[in-house]
N, C-alpha and C positions, 0 to 999 in steps of 0.2 A: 114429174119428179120420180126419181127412181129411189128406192125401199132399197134398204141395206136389210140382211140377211138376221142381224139382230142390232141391238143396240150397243154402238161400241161405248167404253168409256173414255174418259179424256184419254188415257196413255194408249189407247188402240188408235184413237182415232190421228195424236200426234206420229204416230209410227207408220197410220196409210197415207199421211199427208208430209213426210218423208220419201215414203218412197215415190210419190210422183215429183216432190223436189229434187229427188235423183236422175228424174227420167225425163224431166224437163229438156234438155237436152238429145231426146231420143239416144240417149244410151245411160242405161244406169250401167256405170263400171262394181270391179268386184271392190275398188278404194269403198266406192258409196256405201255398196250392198256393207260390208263390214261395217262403216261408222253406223248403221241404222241398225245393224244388230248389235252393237254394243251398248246399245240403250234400249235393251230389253231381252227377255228372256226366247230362246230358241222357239216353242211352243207357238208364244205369241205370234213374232215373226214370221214363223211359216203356214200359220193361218191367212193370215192380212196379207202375205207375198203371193199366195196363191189366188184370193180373191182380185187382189191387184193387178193381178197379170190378165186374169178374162173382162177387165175394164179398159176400153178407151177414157182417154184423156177428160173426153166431156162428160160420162157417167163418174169417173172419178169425182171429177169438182161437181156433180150434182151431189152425191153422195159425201161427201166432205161440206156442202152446204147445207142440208139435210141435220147430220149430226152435230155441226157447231151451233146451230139453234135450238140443240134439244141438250146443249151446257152452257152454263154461265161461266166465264173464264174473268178472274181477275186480272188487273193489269198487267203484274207479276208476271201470272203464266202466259200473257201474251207479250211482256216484251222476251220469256225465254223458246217461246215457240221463234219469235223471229230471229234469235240470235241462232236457233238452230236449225232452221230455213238457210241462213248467211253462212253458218258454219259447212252443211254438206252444199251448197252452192258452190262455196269458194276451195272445196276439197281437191278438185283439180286445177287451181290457181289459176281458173278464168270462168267470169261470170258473163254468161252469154247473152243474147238478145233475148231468145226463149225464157233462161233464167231468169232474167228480170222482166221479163212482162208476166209469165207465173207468179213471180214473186207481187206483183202488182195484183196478180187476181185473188191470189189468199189473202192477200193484206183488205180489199174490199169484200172479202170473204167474213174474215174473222175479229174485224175493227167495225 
């Protein structure tokens, strides 16, 4: 298991679980990058985007698995993390095969 650098809290850790729902696709566009930063402040983001960027895909999701066991998330916040999973998913008005088998690993990630 790979150790994250400290302990994110929920809105870190929904914003590093963003931006691999951006990159799912092996391209996070600048549409993405934008909707992921409007749901947080600059600071934030270029922490987590820097950290993000020296992760492959499989330390990502170990570390995104990692941090969702060390929060309890009510239903609430997990049907708005999926709506906002779906939402930058479908930012480029097609949800790919990648998309949706990511979207299939965080859902047995965070359910």
């Amino acid at each position: 298991m790979v150790n994250t650098s400290k302990t994110w809290s929920k809105h870190e850790l929904k914003i590093y679980m963003l931006l691999l729902c951006g990159q799912a696709d092996s391209m996070l566009s600048q549409e993405e990058l934008n909707l992921i930063k409007s749901k947080t402040d600059n600071e934030t983001f270029e922490s987590l985007y820097r950290e993000f960027k020296m992760d492959n895909e499989d330390i990502s999701i170990q570390k995104i698995e990692t941090s969702v066991g060390k929060h309890q998330f009510s239903h609430m916040e997990l049907a708005d993390l999926k709506k906002e999973f779906n939402e930058l998913f479908n930012s480029d008005s097609k949800f790919s095969a990648a998309e949706r088998y990511l979207s299939k690993i965080l859902d047995n990630i965070v359910y």
